[in-house]
C-alpha positions in Angstrom: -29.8 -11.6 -36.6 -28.1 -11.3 -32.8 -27.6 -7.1 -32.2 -24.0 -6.9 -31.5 -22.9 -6.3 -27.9 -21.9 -2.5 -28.1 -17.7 -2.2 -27.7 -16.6 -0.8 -24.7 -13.0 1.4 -24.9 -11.1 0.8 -21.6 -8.5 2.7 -20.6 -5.4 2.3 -21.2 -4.3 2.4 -17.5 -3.1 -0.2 -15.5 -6.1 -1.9 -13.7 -6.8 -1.4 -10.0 -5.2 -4.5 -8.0 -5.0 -5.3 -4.7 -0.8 -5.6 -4.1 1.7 -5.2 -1.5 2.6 -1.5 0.1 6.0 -2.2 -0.7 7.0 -4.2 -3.6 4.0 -4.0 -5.7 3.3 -8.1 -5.8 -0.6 -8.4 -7.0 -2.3 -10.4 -3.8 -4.6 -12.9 -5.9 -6.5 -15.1 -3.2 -9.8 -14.6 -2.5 -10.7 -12.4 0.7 -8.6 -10.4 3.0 -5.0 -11.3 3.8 -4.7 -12.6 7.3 -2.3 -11.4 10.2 0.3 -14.1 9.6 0.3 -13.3 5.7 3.5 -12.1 4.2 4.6 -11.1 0.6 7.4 -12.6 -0.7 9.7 -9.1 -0.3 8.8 -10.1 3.5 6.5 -7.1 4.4 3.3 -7.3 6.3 0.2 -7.7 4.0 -2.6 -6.9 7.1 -1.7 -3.1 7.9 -2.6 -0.4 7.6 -1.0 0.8 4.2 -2.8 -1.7 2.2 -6.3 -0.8 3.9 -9.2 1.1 2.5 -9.4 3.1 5.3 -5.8 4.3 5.4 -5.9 8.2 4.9 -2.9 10.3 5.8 -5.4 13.3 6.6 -7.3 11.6 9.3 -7.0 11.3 13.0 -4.7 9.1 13.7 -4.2 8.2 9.3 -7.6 6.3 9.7 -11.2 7.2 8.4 -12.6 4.2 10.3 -13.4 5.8 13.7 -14.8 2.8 15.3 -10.9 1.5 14.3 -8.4 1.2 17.4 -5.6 3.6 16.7 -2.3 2.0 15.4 1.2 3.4 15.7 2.8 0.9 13.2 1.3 1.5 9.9 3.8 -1.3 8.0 3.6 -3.7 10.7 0.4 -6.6 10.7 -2.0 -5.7 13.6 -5.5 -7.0 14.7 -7.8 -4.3 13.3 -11.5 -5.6 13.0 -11.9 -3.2 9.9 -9.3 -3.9 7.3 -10.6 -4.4 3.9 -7.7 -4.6 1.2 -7.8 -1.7 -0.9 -7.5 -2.0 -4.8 -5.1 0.7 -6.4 -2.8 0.8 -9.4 0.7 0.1 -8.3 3.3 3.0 -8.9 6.5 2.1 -8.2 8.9 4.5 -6.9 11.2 6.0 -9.2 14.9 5.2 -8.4 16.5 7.9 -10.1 14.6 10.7 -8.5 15.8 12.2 -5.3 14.2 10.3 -2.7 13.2 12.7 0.4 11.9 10.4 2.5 12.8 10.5 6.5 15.6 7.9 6.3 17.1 8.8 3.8 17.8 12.6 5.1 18.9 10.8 8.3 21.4 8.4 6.3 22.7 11.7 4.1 22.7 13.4 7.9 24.9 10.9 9.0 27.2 10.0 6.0 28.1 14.1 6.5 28.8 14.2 10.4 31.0 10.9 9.7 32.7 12.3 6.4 31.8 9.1 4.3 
C-alpha cells in the first residue's frame, strides 16, 4: 500500500504574482520584463515600482546601492538590477478618500476656481 502524500492547507489568500504597479494585470512570461514592455493600461512594466528592490525607506527608495539612482519611479529606465517582484495585488479602494498628491492639488484647484 502507497503512504498517502500528507495534505497541505494553503491559505486562503491570493497568491503572490508578479503584475503591473498600476492596474494589477498578472505579467505571465518568463523572465524580467524588458524596457520597451508595456501593460495593456499603458504603464511602464521595467521601473522601479515593480522591482524587488523598491523600498520607500531607502536612499533614494532603493536597497540596491550598487543601483544608479532614479528620479522617475513609474517611468521604464535602464537599471542593471531590476528583478520583478511577486506580491498580491491590492487594488485601491474607490470609495475611500484618496489623499494622494494630485488629488489634494486637483481639490486645491477646483476651490481657487469655484468648480
Amino acid at each position: 500500500m502507497i503512504a498517502s502524500a500528507p495534505f497541505r492547507k494553503y491559505n486562503s489568500v491570493m497568491a503572490l504574482t508578479r503584475h503591473c504597479w498600476k492596474c494589477g494585470r498578472e505579467y505571465a512570461l518568463a523572465g524580467t520584463p524588458g524596457r520597451s514592455e508595456t501593460c495593456i493600461c499603458g504603464a511602464d512594466l521595467k521601473v522601479c515600482l515593480n522591482c524587488v528592490s523598491y523600498d520607500l525607506r531607502a536612499a533614494h527608495q532603493c536597497r540596491d546601492r550598487r543601483a544608479e539612482p532614479v528620479f522617475d519611479k513609474h517611468m521604464a529606465n535602464y537599471c542593471e538590477y531590476f528583478e520583478m517582484v511577486r506580491r498580491e495585488y491590492v487594488p485601491k479602494a474607490k470609495d475611500a478618500a484618496d489623499t494622494s498628491r494630485e488629488s489634494k492639488a486637483r481639490d486645491a484647484l477646483k476651490k481657487l476656481f469655484g468648480d
